[in-house]
N, C-alpha and C positions, 0 to 999 in steps of 0.2 A: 601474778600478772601473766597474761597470756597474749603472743603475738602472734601473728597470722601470716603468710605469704602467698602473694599469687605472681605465677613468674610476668604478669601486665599487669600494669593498671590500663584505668578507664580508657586512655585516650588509645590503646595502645600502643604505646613507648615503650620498651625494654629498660627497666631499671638501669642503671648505671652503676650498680654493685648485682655481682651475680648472685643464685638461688640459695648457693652454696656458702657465702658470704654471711647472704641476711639467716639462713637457718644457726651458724654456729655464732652469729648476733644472738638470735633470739634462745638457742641453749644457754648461754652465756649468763643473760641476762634473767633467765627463767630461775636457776641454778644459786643466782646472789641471793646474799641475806635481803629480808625484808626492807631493811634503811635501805641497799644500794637501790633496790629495785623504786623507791619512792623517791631517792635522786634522779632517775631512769624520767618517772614520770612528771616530775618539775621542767627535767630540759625540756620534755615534748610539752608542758603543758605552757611554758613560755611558749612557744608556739603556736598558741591554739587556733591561731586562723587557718596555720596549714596542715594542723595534726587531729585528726578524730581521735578521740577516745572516747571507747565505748564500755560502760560498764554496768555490769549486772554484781548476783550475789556471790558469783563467783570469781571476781575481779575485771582486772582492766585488761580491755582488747582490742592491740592495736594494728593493725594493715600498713607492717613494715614497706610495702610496695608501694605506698600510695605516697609515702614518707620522702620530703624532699631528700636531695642527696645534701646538701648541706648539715642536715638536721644529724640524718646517719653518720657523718663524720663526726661529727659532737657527742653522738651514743658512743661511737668507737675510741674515743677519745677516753671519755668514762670510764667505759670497759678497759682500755686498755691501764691507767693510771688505777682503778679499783683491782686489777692485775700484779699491779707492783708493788701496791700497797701490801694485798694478802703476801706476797713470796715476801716483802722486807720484814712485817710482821713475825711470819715463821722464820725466818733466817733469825732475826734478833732472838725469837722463843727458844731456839734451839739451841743458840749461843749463850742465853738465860741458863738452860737446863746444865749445858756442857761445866759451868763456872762453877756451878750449885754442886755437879758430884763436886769437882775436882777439888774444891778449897771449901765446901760447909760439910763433908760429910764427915763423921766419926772415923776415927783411924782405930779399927778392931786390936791391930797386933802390936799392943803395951805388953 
């Protein structure tokens, strides 16, 4: 999935989230597994009156700028929760691994 930015839209209005904002949105979202990014495209695609998507064979492309700001709070939302998700996941992995030496491993010095 591929997302776009132009610091205006049409009407010329100034987004209401800065350039800087929507770019580390659209890393963010570039960067997730394939499932978050088609969760990505369900919120906008609920939206379809207000959301373009555009896609070709190399995916979907959408013009964060153009994106109401209601909509971007719901992507940040996403992001943020698919956030906490990944760090709970690795914390639990970790604390998996840590139990696993401590108490499954062979004890060498019988």
């Amino acid at each position: 999935m591929e997302l776009s930015l132009q610091e205006n839209n049409e009407e010329g209005c100034i987004p209401e989230f800065s350039v800087s904002e929507m770019n580390q949105m659209r890393e963010k979202i570039e960067t997730m597994s394939k499932f978050n990014q088609i969760e990505v495209l369900r919120i906008l695609h609920n939206y379809n009156d207000d959301v373009i998507l555009n896609e070709n064979k190399y995916g979907v492309h959408i013009n964060l700028s153009e994106v109401k700001p209601e909509i971007i709070e719901k992507l940040k939302k996403y992001i943020s929760y698919v956030n906490t998700q990944e760090i709970t996941l690795n914390q639990v992995e970790k604390q998996k691994e840590n139990f696993k030496n401590t108490y499954f491993t062979k004890d060498i010095k019988k």
